[in-house]
N, C-alpha and C positions, 0 to 999 in steps of 0.2 A: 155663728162662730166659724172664723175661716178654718178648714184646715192646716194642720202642721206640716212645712214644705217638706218633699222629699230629702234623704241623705246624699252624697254623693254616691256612699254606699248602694243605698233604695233602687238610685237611679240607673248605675251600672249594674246591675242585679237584674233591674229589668229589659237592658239593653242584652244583657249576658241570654237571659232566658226567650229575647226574638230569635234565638239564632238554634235554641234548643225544641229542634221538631219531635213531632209525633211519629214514631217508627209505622206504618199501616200494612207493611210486610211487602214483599216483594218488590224491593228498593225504590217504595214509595214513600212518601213522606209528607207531613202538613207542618206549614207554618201559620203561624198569627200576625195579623197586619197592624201596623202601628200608623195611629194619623199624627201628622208631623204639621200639620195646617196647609198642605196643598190640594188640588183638588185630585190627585190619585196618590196611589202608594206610592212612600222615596225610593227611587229605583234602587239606592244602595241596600234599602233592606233587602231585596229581590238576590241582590247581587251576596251581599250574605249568605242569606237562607239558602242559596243554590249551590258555593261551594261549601257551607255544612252539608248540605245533603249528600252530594261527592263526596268529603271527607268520611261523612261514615260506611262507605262502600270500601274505601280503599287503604291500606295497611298500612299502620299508625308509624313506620318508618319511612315512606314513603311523602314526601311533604310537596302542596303545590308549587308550582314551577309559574306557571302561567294559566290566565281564564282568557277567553273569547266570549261574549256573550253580546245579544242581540235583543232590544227592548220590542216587542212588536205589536201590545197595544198595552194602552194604561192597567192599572193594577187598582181592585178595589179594595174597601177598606173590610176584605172578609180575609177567610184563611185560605192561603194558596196551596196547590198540592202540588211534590214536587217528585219526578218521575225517573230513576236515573238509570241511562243504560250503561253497562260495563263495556264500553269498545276494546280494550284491548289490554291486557297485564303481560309487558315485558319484561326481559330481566335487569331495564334499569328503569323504565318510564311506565309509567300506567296512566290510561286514558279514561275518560268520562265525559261523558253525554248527558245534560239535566233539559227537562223541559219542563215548564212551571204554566200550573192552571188554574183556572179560574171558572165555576160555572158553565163546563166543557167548553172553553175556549184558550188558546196557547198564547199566553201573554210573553211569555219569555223563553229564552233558548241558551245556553252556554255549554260550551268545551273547555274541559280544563285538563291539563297536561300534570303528574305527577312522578317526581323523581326519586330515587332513594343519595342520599348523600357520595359524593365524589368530588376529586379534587384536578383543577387545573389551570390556567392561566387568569390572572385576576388587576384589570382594573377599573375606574371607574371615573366618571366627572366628579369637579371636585363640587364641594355645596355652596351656594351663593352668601357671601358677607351679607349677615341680616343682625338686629339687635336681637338677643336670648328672651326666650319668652316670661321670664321674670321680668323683663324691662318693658312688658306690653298688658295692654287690657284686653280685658273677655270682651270677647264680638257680643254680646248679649250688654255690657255696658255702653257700647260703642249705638246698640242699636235705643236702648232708654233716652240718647239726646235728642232721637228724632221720633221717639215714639206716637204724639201727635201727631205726626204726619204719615204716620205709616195707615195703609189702607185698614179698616175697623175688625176684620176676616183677618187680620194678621196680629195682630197687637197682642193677645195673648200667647198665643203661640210662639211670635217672635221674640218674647221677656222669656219662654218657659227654658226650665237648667236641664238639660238634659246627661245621658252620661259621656258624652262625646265634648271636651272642651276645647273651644278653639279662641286662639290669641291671633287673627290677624296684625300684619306687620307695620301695611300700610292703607289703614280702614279707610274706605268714600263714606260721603254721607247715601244711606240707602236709597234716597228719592232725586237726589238732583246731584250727581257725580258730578266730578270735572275732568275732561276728557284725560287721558291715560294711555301710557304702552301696553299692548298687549301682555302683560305679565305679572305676578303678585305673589305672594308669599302668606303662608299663616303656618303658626305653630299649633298641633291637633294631638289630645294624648285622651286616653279613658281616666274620670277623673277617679278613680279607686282601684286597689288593686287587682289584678287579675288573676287567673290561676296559672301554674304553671307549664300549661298545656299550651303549646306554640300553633298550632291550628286553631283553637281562638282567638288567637292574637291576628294572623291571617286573614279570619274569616271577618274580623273587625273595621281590620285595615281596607277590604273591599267595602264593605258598608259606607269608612267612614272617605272614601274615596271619590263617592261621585257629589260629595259637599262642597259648593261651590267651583267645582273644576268648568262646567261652562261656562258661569259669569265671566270666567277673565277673559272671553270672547268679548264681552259687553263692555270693557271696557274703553275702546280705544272710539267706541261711540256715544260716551255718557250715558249711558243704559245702567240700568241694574237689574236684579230681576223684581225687586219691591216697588221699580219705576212706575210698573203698570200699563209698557208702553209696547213690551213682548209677549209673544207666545212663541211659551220654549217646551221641548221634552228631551231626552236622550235618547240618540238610536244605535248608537252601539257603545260599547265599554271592553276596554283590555287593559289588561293588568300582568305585570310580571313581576315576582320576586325573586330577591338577588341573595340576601342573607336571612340571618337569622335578627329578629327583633324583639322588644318587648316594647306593647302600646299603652303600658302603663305610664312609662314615659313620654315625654315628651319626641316629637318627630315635626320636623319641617316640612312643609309638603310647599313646594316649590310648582309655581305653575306659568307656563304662556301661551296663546294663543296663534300659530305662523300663517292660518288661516280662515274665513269666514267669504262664502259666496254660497248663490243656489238655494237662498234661506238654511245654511247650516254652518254650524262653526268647530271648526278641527281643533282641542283644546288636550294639553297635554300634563303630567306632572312626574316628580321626581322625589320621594321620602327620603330623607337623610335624619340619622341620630345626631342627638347635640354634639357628638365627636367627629360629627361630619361624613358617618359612613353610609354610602346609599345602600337602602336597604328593601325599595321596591321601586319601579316604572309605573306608568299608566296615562293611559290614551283614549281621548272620547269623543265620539261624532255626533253634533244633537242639532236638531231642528231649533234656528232661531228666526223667527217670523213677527214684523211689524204688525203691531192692533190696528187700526183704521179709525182715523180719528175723527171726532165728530158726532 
């Protein structure tokens, strides 16, 4: 007898509790790895779990600003430990240093910048004409048309609900694209509600950040990454916020690509609220390398 699928509830509950580490004292901390069906951990959980680890160093009015972080080898499917130094507490900015590990080896690295609230000049690009995400399907149905053809190592995992919903704008087929501008759109919210604590909302938004933002590299060459015809990773991730949000709702995450040489692809995006106010940045450099075929 199969089991009863999760809630959206269940599933955000468990998405909620990856990012809830283990204190081990002296602003160390452990995380739990989630396999999402690739062959290392998703670098967004990394990217998570790192600025939760920050956020609990640093004073609950003070909110991130921006992360810098650097992937520097795959992440296993065990608990990572997460190490964070205190650089610097000014009287508006406060700094942090995470390094995250794995079986004494340093998988990852991030800086992140923390502000207390101030006021002063404010504008912003506006959000690109897209249809409202009521008007679109779940990438999860999108991907059931081709599910036959998706490689066998994928097939469950790419049907499974997870708590991160996302509505692309303008879905490829997974396996055999047709070429495209370097650019794309999808609408991303947590599908149940959240608490109302805005550094999870944050630390989410990083997670749910590095989901599909290389692909739109792959695009202007009929690629995807379920093609099977790359080998890709991320090797750095930045991210900045601009306001204040809630990812219970819905968010645009708006993406393009202005560059790809050197086997790597410069891959960028823009969150905006359905009222069209942007409400975080983000920018990432990954490794995209031809398989060898044959």
């Amino acid at each position: 007898m199969n089991p009863e699928p999760a809630s959206n509830t269940q599933l955000v509950a468990q998405l909620v509790g990856l990012l809830q580490l283990q204190d081990l004292g002296g602003d160390r901390f452990l995380g739990q790895s989630e396999n999402t069906g690739n062959s290392s951990v998703f670098g967004g959980q990394v990217l998570g779990q790192a600025l939760a680890a920050a956020n609990r160093t640093v004073d609950a009015s003070r909110a991130v600003h921006s992360m810098h972080a650097y992937f520097l080898l795959p992440g296993e499917f065990t608990p990572i430990e997460y190490a964070v130094e205190r650089v610097r507490d000014g009287r508006s900015f406060t700094t942090r240093h995470v390094v995250a590990r794995q079986r004494g080896r340093t998988i990852f690295e991030l800086s992140a910048s923390f502000q207390n609230r101030d006021a002063g000049i404010e504008h912003q690009a506006p959000m690109p004409d897209v249809p409202p995400p009521d008007a679109l399907q779940n990438e999860i149905e999108h991907r059931k048309l081709a599910l036959d053809r998706l490689p066998e190592r994928w097939r469950v995992k790419a049907l499974q609900p997870r708590g991160l919903e996302v509505r692309p704008v303008d879905p490829l087929d997974p396996i055999a694209p047709p070429v495209r501008p370097a650019h794309m759109q999808m609408w991303l919210r947590i599908a149940a509600p959240l608490p109302d604590d805005l550094s999870i909302h944050r630390e989410l938004l990083a997670y749910a950040s590095d989901h599909g933002l290389l692909g739109v590299g792959l695009r202007p060459h009929g690629l995807t990454f379920f093609s099977g015809q790359t080998r890709m990773a991320s090797l750095d991730h930045a991210m900045w916020f601009h306001r204040d949000f809630r990812f219970d709702d819905w968010l645009l995450y708006s993406m393009d690509s202005p560059n790809a040489s050197g086997a790597r692809a410069l891959c960028r995006g823009s969150f905006y609220t359905r009222s069209g106010v942007l409400v975080a940045s983000t920018a990432q450099e990954g490794m995209v390398r031809m398989r060898e075929q044959g």
